[in-house]
N, C-alpha and C positions, 0 to 999 in steps of 0.2 A: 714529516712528509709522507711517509709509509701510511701512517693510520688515516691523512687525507685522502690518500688512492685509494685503500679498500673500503672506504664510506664509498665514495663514489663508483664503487665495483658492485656495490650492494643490491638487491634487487628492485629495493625501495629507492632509493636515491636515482636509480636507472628511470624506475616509472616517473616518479616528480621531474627529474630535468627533462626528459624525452617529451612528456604531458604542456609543458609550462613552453619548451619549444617548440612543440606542434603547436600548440595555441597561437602562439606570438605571431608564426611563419602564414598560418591558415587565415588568422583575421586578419595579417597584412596584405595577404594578398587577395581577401575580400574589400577590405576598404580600397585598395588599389583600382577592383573592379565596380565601385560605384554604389556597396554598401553603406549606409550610414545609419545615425540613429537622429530620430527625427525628435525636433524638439515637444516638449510636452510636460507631464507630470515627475520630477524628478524622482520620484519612489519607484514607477513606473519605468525609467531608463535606469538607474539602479538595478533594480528586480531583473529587467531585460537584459542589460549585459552583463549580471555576473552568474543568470541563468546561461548563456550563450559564451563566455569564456570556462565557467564551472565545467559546460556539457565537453567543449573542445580537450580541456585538460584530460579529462576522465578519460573519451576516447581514444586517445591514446597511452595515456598511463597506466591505466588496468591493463591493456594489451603487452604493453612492456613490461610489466612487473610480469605476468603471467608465463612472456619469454625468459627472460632471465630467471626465474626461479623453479619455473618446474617445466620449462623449453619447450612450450606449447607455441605453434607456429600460423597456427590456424586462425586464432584470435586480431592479432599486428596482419597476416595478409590480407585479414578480411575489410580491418578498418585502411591499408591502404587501397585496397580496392573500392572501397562506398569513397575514399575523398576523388582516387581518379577517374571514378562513375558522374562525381558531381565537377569535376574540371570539366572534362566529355559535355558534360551536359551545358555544363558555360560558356565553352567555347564554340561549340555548333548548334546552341539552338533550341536543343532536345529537352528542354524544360525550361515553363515562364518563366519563372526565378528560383536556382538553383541552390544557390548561396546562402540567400536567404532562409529556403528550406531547412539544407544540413542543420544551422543554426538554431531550426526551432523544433526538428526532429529529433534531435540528436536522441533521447533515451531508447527510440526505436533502434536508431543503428547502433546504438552500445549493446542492447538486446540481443543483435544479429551475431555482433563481433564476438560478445559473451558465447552466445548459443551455440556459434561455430568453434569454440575452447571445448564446451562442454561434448561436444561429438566428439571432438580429439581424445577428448581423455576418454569414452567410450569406446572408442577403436582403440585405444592402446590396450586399455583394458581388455577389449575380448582378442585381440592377438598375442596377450600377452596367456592368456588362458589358454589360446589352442596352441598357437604353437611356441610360445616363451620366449618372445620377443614380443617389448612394446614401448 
């Protein structure tokens, strides 16, 4: 039981389950709100949702892994902020279609999420140079 708990302590097993639940959580409550996949070319709904479950997982798993292993904070605030930027926008209005978007932007906002990691670990670094803390 011991060696089951600290697999799941791990900083990789933290990103897969956290990645694989946001996923599940995000498109349930897209399909909830009136997403679907329209029928068509089967390769082409293939391609489409496992482009758009792949992007969901990633968004949050690199961010979690990123926390639990070297406690970068920046990365996870950022992508919970782009999802409750894109609720905001679902639920009053503030863009045609929202949901949809996230879905097919996603490498953009992994970019953002990533990019904002990358500043962190810059700032830690140059405070860690002047005054040795970081």
């Amino acid at each position: 039981m011991a060696a089951v708990r600290s697999n799941i302590r791990h900083p990789i097993s933290i990103g897969i389950l956290g990645g694989v639940g946001y996923g599940a959580a995000v498109l349930g409550w897209m399909f909830s709100r009136g997403v679907y996949v329209s029928p068509g070319n089967p390769v082409s709904i293939v391609t489409g949702v496992g482009y758009a479950i792949g992007g969901l997982v990633l968004m949050a798993a690199v961010p979690l892994y990123l926390l639990a292993r070297f406690s970068l904070i920046l990365p996870t605030g950022m992508t919970i902020w782009l999802l409750g930027n894109t609720v905001y926008q679902e639920l009053y209005g503030a863009h045609l279609h929202p949901l949809t978007s996230y879905l097919t932007v996603w490498p953009l906002l992994f970019g953002v999420a990533i990019g904002a990691g990358i500043l962190e670990v810059f700032i830690r670094a140059v405070t860690e140079r002047i005054i040795g803390m970081g």
